[in-house]
C-alpha positions, 0 to 999 in steps of 0.5 A: 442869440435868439431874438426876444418875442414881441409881447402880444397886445393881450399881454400889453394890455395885461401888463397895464392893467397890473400897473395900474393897480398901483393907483391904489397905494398912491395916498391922497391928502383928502381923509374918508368920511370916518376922518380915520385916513387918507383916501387913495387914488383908485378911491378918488377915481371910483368915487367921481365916476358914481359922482358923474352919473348921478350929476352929471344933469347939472353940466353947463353943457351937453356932455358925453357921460362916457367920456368924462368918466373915462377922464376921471378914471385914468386921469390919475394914473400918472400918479403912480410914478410921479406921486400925488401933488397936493392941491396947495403945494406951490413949489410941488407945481412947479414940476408936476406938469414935467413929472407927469408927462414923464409918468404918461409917457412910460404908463400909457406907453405900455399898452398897445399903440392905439390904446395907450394913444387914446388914453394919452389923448383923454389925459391931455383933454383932461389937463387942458381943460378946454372941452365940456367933458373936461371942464365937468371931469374938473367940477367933480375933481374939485367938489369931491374933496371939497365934499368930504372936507366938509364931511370931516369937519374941515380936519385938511383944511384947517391942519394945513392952514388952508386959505379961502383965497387958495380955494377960490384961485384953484376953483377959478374955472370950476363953473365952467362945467358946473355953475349949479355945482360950484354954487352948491359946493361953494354955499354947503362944503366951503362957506360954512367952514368959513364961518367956524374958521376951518378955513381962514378968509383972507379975502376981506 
């Protein structure tokens, strides 16, 4: 029996970046401005990366721009097989760092070894969140959605019942990259739907 030919590591690289078109089916549960739909997660990636170059002044710390951008554009990927965890989903993420991990072993496993090592690599930095880069890649994760929540008059978050508490615990370390972001996301995005009651304080 002939023995099946090694793919080339420009078909690898091919091979991955078909893949990963398939970021774009993944919904998200953060609507579009018009408040019409959902956006998916290649939205979700370009939308932070224009976000990172316009500012990315207000780091805490200096950061290199290229490599935040890297995070946030590959960081969701791991989506694509193991579905988008909404950020208030309890019993979801008690098993999304296992579903996750799995999904990156498979997708970054597809391109060639040195390639698919460093995206492994951005991806890990991302999740542990301990660099500059990483901490910033999470203020635009975090003050994207808040955004366009705000945009929408608040539909998620008062559909879902969201809680101020819940905000706050997942923004806990949001100010660790950004203090000027979180302050103007928490003083513009979620304060005033606060006050209309699109989100429910709980926190009194």
């Amino acid at each position: 029996m002939e023995e099946k030919q090694e793919k080339s590591r420009i078909d690898r690289q091919f091979d991955f970046i078909r893949e990963i078109d398939k970021e774009k089916f993944i919904t998200r549960q953060t609507f579009l401005s018009d408040a019409k739909r959902r956006e998916n997660d290649a939205e979700h990636a370009w939308h932070m990366a224009i976000m990172t170059l316009l500012l990315s002044e207000y780091a805490n710390e200096e950061i290199d721009v290229l490599r935040v951008l890297s995070m946030l554009l590959i960081h969701d990927l791991v989506e694509i097989d193991a579905g988008d965890t909404y950020a208030y989903d309890e019993e979801g993420k008690q098993t999304q760092r296992v579903r996750e991990v799995k999904a990156a072993d498979r997708i970054y496993g597809i391109l060639p070894e040195d390639q698919g090592g460093k995206l492994r690599e951005l991806w890990e930095e991302f999740e542990e969140a301990q660099t500059p880069e990483a901490k910033f890649a999470h203020v635009m994760d975090n003050v994207q959605p808040a955004m366009l929540n705000d945009y929408t008059e608040g539909k998620d978050w008062s559909a879902k019942g969201v809680r101020l508490s819940q905000i706050l615990e997942r923004n806990a370390h949001t100010a660790e990259g950004s203090q000027k972001l979180w302050d103007y996301a928490y003083t513009n995005f979620i304060e005033p739907n606060v006050k209309t009651g699109k989100i429910k304080d709980d926190t009194k």
